[in-house]
N, C-alpha and C positions, 0 to 999 in steps of 0.2 A: 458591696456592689462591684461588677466586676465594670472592665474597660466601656463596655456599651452601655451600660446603664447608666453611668459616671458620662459619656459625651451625649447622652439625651440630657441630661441633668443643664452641660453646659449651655447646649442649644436653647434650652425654656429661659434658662438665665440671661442671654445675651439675646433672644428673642424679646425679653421683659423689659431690659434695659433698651433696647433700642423705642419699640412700643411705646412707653412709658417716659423716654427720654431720662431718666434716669440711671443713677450709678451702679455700676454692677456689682457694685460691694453690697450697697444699699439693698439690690435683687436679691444676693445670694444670701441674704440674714433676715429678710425678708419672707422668702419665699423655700429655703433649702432646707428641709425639719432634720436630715440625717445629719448630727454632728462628725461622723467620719467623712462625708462627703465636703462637710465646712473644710477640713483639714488635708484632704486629698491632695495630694501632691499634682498627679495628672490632674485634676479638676480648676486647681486653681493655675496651672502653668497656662493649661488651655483660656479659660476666662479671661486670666488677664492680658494675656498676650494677643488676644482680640482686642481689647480697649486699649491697649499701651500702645498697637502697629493698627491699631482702626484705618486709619488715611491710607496707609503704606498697603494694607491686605484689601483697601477698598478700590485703588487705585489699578493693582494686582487684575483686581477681576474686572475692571471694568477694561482695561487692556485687552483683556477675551472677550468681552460681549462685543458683538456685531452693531454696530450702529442702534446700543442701547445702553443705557444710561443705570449705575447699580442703582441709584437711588427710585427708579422708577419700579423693580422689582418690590414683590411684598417684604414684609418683615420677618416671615418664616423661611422666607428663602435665602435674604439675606443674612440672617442669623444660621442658616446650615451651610451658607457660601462660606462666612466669615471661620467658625469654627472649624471647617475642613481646610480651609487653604491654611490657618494657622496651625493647625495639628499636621499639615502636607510637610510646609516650613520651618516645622519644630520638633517635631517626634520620628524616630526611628524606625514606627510601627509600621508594615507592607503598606505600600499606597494603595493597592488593591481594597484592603481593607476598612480602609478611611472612605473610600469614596464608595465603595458598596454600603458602609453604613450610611451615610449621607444620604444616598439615594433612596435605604429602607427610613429614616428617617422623612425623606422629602414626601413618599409615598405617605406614608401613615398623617402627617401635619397637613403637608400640603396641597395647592388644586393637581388637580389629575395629570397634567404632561408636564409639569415639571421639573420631576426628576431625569426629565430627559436632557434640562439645562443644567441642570447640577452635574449629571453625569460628565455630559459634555467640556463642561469648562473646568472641572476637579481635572478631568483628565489631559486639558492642556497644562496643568502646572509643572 
């Protein structure tokens, strides 16, 4: 799987776990049938490091929303907020890149102008 397939992979995980109010370990053994994906270095830094800094990365974005509340966003959004500000905060990878996938992510998952808040506050980090 290359790098895109592998942060889709994330986002359903940590969409799942949040949904479901369960562990995202729980999610990923669950739900993850690709055992190289179980083992993925970038899969698991990302995942975990969404549940390890949850408060710190939720806190993070809700500093950028305008007089709105992260918890009020749906769960696909917040699972592509979360995983993009941690991969912003933690990987080396162009930010351009992160936040263009996020958006073709936000697009394909989520309601229709969304990704225009994704876009938007990826891009204040």
């Amino acid at each position: 799987m290359n790098r895109t397939e592998i942060r889709e992979q994330a986002i359903i995980c940590v969409y799942q776990s949040l949904l479901l109010n369960t562990d995202i370990y729980e999610v990923i053994n669950n739900q993850v049938d690709d055992k190289k994906v179980k083992r993925d270095i970038f899969f698991l830094n990302i995942t975990a490091n969404v549940i390890e800094h949850k408060t710190y990365l939720q806190e993070m974005i809700e500093s950028k929303l305008n007089n709105w509340a992260f918890d009020r966003l749906g769960f696909l959004e917040q699972a592509i907020l979360l995983v993009g500000v941690a991969e912003l905060l933690s990987e080396d990878a162009d930010k351009a890149v992160i936040i263009n996938e996020a958006i073709e992510f936000t697009k394909k998952y989520a309601a229709a102008d969304s990704f225009k808040l994704i876009n938007g506050l990826l891009d204040q980090i």
